[in-house]
C-alpha positions as CSV (number, residue, x, y, z in Angstrom):
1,X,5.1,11.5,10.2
2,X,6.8,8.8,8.3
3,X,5.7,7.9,4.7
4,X,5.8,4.1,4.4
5,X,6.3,2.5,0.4
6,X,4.4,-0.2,-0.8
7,X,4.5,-2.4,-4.1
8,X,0.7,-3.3,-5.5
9,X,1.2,-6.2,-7.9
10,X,-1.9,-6.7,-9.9
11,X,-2.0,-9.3,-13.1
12,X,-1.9,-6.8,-15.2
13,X,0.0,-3.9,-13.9
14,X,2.1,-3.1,-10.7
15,X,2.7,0.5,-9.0
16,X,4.2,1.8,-5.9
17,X,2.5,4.2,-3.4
18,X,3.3,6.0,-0.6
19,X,1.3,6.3,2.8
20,X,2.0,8.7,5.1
21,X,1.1,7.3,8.8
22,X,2.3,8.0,12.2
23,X,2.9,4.4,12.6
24,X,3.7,0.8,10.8
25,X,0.6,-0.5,11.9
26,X,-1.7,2.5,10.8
27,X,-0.3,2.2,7.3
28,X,-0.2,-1.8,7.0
29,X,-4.4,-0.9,7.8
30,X,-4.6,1.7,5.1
31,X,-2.7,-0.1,2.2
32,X,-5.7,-3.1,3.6
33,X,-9.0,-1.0,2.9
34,X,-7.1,0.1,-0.4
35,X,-6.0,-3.4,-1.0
36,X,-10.1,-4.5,-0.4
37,X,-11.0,-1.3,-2.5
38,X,-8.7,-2.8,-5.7
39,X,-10.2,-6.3,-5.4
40,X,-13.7,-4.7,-5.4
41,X,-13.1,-2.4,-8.7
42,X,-11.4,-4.9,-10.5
43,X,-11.8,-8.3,-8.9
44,X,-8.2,-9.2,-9.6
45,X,-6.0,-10.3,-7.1
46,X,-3.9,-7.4,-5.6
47,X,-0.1,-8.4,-3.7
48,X,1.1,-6.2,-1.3
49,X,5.1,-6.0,-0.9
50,X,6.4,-3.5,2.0
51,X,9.7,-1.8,-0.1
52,X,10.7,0.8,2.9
53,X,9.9,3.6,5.0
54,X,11.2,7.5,4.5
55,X,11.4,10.2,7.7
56,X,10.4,13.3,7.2
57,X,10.7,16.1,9.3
């Protein structure tokens, strides 16, 4: 498993997470629902920025 890093850039605030996902495009779809879930909650548009990707054994 690989654990991808994203940047969230909100208006306010910014943060980075990490998703672990077997692949690029299973993450880029989970950072999306959480990306959906954000605008929901706070109705504040949310930028996504892919920073890198770390393997793990």
């Amino acid at each position: 498993m690989k654990q991808y890093i994203f940047h969230l850039n909100k208006s306010v605030e910014s943060k980075e997470i990490k998703i672990i996902a077997s692949g690029m495009l299973d993450a880029f779809t989970q950072v999306k629902d959480l990306k959906k879930k954000l605008m929901q909650e706070t109705s504040d548009n949310v930028d996504i920025q892919f920073k890198g990707t770390i393997y793990s054994q």
